[in-house]
C-alpha positions as CSV (number, residue, x, y, z in Angstrom):
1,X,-132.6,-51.9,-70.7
2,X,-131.6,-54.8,-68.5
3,X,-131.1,-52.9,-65.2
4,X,-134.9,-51.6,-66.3
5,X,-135.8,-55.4,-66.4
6,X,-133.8,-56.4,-63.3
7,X,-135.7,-53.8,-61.0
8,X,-139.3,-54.8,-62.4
9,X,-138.2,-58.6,-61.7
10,X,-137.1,-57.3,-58.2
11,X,-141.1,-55.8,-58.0
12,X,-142.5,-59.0,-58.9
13,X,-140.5,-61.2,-56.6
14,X,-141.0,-58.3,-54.0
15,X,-145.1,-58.7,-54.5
16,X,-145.1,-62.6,-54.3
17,X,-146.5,-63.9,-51.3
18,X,-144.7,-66.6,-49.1
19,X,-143.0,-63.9,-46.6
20,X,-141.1,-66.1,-44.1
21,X,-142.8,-65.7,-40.8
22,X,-139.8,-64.1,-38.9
23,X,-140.4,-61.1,-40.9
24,X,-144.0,-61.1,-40.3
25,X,-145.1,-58.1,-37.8
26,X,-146.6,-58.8,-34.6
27,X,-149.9,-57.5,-33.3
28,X,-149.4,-54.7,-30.6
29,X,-147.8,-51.3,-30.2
30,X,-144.5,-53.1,-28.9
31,X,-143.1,-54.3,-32.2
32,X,-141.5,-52.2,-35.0
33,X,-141.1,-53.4,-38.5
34,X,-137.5,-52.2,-40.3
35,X,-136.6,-52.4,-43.8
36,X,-132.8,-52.2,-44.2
37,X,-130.3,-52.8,-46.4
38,X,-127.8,-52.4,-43.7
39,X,-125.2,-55.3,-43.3
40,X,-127.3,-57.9,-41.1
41,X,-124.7,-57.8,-38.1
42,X,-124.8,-53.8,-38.3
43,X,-128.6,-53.8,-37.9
44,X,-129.1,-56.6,-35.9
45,X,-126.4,-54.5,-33.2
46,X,-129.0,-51.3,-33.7
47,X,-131.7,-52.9,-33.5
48,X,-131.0,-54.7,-30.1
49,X,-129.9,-51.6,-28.4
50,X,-132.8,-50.0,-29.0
51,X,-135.0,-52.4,-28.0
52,X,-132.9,-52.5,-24.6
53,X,-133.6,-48.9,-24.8
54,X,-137.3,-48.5,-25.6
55,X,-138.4,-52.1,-24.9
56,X,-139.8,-52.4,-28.1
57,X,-138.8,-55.3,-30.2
58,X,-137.8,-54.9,-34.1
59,X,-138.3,-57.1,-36.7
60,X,-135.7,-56.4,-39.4
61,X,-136.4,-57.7,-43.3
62,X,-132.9,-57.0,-45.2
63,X,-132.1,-57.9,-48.8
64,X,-128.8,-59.6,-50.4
65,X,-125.4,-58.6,-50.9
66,X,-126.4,-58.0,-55.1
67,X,-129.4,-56.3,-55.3
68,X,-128.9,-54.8,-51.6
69,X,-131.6,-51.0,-51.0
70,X,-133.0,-51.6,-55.2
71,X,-135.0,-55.2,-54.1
72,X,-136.3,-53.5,-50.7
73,X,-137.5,-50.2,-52.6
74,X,-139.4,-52.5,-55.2
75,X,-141.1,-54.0,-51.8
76,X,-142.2,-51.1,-49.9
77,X,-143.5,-49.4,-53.4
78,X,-145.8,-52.4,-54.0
79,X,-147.1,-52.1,-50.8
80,X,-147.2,-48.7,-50.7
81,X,-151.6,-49.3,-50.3
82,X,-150.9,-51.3,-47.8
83,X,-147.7,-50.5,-45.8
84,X,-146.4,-53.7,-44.0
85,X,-143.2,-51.8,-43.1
86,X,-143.0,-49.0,-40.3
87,X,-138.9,-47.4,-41.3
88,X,-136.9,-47.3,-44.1
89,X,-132.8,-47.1,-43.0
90,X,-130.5,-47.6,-45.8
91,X,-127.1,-47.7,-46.1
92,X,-127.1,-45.5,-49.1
93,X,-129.6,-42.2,-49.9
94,X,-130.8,-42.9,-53.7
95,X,-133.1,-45.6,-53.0
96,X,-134.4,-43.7,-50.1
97,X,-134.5,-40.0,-52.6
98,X,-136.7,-42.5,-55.0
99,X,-139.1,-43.8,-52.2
100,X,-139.5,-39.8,-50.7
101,X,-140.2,-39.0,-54.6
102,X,-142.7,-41.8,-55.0
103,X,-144.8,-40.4,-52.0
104,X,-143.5,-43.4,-50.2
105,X,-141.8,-41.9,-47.1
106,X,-144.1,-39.7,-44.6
107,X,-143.9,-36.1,-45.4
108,X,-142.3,-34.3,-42.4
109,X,-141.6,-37.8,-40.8
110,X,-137.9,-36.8,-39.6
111,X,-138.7,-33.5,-38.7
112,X,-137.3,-32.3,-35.1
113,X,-134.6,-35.4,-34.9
114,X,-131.8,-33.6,-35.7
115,X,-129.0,-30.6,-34.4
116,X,-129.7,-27.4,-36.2
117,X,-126.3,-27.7,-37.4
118,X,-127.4,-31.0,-39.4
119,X,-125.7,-30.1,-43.4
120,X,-128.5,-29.7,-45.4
121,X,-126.9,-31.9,-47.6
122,X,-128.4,-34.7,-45.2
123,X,-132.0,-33.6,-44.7
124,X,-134.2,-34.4,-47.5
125,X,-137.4,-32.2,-48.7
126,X,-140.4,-31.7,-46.5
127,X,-138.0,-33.9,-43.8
128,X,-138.9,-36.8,-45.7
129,X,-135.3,-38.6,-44.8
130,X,-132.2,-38.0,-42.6
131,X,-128.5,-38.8,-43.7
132,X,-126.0,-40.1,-41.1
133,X,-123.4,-42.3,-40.2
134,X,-121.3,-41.7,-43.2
135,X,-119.1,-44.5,-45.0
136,X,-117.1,-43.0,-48.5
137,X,-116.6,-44.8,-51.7
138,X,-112.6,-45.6,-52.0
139,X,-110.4,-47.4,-54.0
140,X,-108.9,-50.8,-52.7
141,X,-106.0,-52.3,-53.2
142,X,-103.6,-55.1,-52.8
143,X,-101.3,-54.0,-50.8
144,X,-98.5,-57.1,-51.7
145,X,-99.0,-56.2,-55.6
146,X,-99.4,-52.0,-56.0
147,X,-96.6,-49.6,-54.6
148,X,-98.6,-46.7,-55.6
149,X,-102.8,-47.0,-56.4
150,X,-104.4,-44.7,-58.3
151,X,-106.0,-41.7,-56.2
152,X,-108.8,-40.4,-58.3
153,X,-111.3,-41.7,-60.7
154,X,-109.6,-40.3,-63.7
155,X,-106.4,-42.4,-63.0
156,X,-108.1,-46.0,-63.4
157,X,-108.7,-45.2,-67.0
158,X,-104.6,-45.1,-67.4
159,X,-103.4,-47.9,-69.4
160,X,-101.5,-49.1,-66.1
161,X,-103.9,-50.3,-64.5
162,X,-105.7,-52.7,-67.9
163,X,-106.7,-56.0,-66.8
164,X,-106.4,-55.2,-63.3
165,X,-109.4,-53.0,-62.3
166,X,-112.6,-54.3,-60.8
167,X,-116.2,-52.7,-59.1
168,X,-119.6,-53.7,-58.4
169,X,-122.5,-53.6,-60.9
170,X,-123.6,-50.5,-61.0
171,X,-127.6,-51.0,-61.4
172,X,-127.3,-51.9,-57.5
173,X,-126.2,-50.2,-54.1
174,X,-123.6,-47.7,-53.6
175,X,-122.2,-48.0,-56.9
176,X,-125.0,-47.0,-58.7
177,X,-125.2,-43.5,-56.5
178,X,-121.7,-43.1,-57.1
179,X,-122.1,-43.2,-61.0
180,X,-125.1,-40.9,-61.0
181,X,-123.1,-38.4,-58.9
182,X,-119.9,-38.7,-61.4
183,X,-122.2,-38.2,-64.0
184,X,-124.0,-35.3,-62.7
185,X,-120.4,-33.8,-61.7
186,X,-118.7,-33.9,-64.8
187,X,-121.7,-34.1,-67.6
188,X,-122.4,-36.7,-70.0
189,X,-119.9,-36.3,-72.5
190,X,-116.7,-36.8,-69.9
191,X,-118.7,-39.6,-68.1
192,X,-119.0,-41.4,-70.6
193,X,-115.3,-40.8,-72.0
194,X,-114.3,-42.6,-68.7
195,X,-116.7,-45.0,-68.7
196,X,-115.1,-45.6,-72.3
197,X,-111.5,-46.1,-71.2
198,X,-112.8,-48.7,-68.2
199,X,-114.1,-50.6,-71.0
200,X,-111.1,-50.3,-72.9
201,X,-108.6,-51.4,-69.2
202,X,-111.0,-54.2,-69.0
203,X,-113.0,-53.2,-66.0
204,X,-114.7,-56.7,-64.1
205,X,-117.6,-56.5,-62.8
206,X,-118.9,-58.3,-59.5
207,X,-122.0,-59.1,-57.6
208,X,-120.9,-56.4,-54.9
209,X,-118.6,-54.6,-52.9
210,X,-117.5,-57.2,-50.7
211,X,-117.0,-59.2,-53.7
212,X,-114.7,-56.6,-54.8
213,X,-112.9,-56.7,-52.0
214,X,-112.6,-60.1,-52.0
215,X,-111.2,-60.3,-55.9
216,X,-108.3,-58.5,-54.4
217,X,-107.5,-60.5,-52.1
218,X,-107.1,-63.5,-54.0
219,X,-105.0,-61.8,-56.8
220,X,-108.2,-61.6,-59.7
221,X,-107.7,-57.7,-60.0
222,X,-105.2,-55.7,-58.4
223,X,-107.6,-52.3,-57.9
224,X,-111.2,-51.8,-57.0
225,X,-114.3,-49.2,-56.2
226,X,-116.1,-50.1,-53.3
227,X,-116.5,-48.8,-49.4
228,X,-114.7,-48.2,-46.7
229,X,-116.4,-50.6,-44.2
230,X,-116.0,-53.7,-47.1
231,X,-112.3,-52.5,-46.7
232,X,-112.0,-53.0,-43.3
233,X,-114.3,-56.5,-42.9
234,X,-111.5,-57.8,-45.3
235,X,-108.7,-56.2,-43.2
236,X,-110.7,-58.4,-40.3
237,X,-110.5,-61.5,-42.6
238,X,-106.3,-61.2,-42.4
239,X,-106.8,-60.0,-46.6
240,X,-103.7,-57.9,-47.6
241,X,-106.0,-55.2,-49.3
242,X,-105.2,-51.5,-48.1
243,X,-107.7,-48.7,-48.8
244,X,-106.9,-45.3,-50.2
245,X,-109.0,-42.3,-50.5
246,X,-109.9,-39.9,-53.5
247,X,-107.7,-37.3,-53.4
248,X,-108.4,-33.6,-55.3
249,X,-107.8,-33.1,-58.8
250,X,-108.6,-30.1,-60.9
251,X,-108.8,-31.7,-64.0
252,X,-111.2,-29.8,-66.0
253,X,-113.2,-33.0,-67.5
254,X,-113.4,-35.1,-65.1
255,X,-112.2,-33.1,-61.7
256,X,-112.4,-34.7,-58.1
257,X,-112.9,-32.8,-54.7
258,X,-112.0,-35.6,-52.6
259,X,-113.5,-38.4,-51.1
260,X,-117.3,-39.2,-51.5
261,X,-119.1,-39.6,-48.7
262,X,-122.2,-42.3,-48.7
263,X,-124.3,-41.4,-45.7
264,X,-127.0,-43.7,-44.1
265,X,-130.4,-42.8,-44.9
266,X,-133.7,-43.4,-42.5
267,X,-136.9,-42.1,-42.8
268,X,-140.7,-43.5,-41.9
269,X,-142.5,-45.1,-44.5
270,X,-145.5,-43.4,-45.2
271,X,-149.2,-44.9,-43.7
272,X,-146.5,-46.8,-41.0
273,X,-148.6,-49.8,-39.1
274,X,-146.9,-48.6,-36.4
275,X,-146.5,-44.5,-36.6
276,X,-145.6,-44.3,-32.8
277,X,-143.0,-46.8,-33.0
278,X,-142.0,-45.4,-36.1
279,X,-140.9,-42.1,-34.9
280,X,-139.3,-43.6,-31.6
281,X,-137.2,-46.2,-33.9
282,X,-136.3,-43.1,-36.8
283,X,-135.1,-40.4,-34.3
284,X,-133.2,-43.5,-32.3
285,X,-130.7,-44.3,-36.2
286,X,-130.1,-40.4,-35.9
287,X,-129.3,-39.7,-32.2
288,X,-125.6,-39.4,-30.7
289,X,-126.1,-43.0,-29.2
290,X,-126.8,-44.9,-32.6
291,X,-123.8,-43.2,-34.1
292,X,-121.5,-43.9,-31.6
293,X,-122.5,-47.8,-31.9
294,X,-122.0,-47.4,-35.6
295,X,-118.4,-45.6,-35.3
296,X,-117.5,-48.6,-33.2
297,X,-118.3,-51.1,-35.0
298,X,-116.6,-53.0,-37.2
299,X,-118.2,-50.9,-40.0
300,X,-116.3,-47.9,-38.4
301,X,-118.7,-45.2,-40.0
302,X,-118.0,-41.5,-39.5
303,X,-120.3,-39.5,-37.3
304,X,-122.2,-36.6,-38.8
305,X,-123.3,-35.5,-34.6
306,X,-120.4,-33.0,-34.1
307,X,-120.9,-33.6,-30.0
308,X,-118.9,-36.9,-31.8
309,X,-116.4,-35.7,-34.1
310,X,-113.4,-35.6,-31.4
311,X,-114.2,-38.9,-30.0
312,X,-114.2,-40.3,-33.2
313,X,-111.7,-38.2,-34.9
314,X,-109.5,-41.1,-35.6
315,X,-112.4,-41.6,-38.6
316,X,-111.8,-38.6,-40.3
317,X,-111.3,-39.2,-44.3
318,X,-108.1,-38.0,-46.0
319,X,-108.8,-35.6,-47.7
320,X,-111.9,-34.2,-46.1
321,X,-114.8,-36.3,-47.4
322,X,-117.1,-34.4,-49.6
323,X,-120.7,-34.1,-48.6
324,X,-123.0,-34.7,-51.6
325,X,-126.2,-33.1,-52.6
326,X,-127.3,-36.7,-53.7
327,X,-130.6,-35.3,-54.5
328,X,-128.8,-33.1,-57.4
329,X,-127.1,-36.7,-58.9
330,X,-130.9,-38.3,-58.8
331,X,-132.2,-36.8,-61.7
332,X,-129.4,-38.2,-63.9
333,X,-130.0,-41.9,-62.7
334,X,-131.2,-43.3,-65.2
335,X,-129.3,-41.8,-67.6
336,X,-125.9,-42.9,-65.7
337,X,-127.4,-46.4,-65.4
338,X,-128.2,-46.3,-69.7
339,X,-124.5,-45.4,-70.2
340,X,-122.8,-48.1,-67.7
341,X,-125.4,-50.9,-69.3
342,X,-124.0,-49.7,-73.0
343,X,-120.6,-49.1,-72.7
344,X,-119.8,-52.0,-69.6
345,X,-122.1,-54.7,-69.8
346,X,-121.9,-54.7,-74.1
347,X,-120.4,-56.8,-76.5
């Protein structure tokens, strides 16, 4: 299984010594250590108003645009004897489900930094991690070139679209928890039916989502799968994509329920260098202040606080997005991952 291979090469490149100096932690209790796969700017923004905050400086280690959350997991599971890491925030909740399974995120960790009302949805076991600042997957399009874009998954399998459809590789990022929650929606036998007919339209794949995006824009595909926030950095760039959402369909083999939502995760790595600034940095990603700086940025994600939801009503998804039970869709990882590798990356 290639996507197998590609994450044990991420391990052994994540275990090899030679880690630059700037991500090197600093003696003392006034420097935190933060894995992310959060876009550099987004992090680098969070990061510096917390330390205005607390006083205490971050050092952030992120990854690249391909292998973005699967390259930082393979890290802080090979340290796991030896943390060098203090928090864990990703921008999407499989990796973090896998590193809370492994025993690699502190058990109880994010307990206490969140509203009662928090969906449950967003909490993991034993408070192990904490979803927020929500993005959802959508489908983009070039807005020069398509009068009317397919609306739900089972419409890019239409022989319309052939030649002209385009997403990520799946064995990385948010694509991969999107096909593990398809799979685990509609069962094995109508996944792979549509991975089938993306085979059959031709489906390109790309390095990520912003490469997605991108493809658009210069007239490569027509239609894509990525997120809303690589959406709207290309809106930035002057790109004529547009961005629709997933609508509801009843279909009864491969049904919809709207838009799916991709929440930040953040939880402290288990054995933390620094447990004290640990917990300060954790329940700082989840407060009111961290999502509001999130919501208005230029990633433009959707507060979960709802002290935020009028302010920021304006980032409402249309439909209603759906909040997944990502922990359901984990178990059938792998299994979605086999399929994709098989069916889209085959002769």
């Amino acid at each position: 299984m290639r996507w197998l291979i590609a994450c044990v090469l991420l391990l052994v490149a994540a275990i090899a010594p030679g880690c630059s100096e700037s991500n090197q932690q600093d003696d003392g209790e006034d420097s935190v250590v933060l894995y992310t796969s959060a876009d550099d700017h987004l992090a680098k923004l969070v990061a510096d108003a917390f330390t205005k905050e607390t006083g205490i400086r971050v050092q952030i280690l992120g990854d690249t645009e391909a292998t973005k959350t699967t390259g930082l997991v393979a890290r802080i599971l090979a340290e796991s004897d030896h943390p060098k890491g203090d928090v864990w925030w990703s921008s999407e909740p499989m990796g973090t489900i896998h590193l809370a399974a492994s025993g690699a995120l502190e058990r109880g960790g994010m307990a206490g930094t969140v509203p009662e009302d928090w969906p449950s949805e967003l909490i993991g076991r034993d408070g192990t991690w904490v979803g927020f600042a929500q993005r959802a997957r959508v489908i983009v399009y070039a807005a020069d070139r398509v009068r009317e874009p397919p609306t739900t998954m089972r419409a890019l399998v239409d022989p319309e679209w052939k030649g002209r459809i385009g997403m990520a590789r799946p064995q990385f990022g948010t694509t991969r928890g999107h096909m593990a929650v398809l799979r685990e929606r509609w069962g094995s036998g109508s996944f792979q039916v549509w991975l089938d007919g993306l085979k059959k339209n031709k489906l390109r794949l790309y390095d990520g989502n912003m490469s997605v995006v991108r493809a658009v824009s210069l007239g490569e595909i027509d239609v894509g799968l990525t997120d809303t926030d690589d959406v709207f950095a290309g809106k930035e760039n002057g790109w004529g994509v547009e961005l629709v959402y997933e609508s509801i369909d009843d279909d009864p083999a491969m049904p919809s329920f709207g838009a799916t939502t991709i929440p930040n995760t953040v939880g402290i790595i288990a054995g933390a260098p620094n447990p004290e600034g640990a917990r300060k940095l954790a329940a700082f990603l989840v407060s009111p202040a961290c999502e509001r700086l999130i919501a208005q940025s230029a990633s433009r994600n959707t507060p979960v606080h709802s002290s935020l939801r009028d302010e920021f009503s304006d980032l409402a998804m249309d439909p209603g997005g759906v909040l997944i039970d990502y922990a359901r869709a984990y178990p059938v990882v792998g299994d979605a991952m086999d399929a994709c590798e098989r069916t889209l990356e085959g002769p």
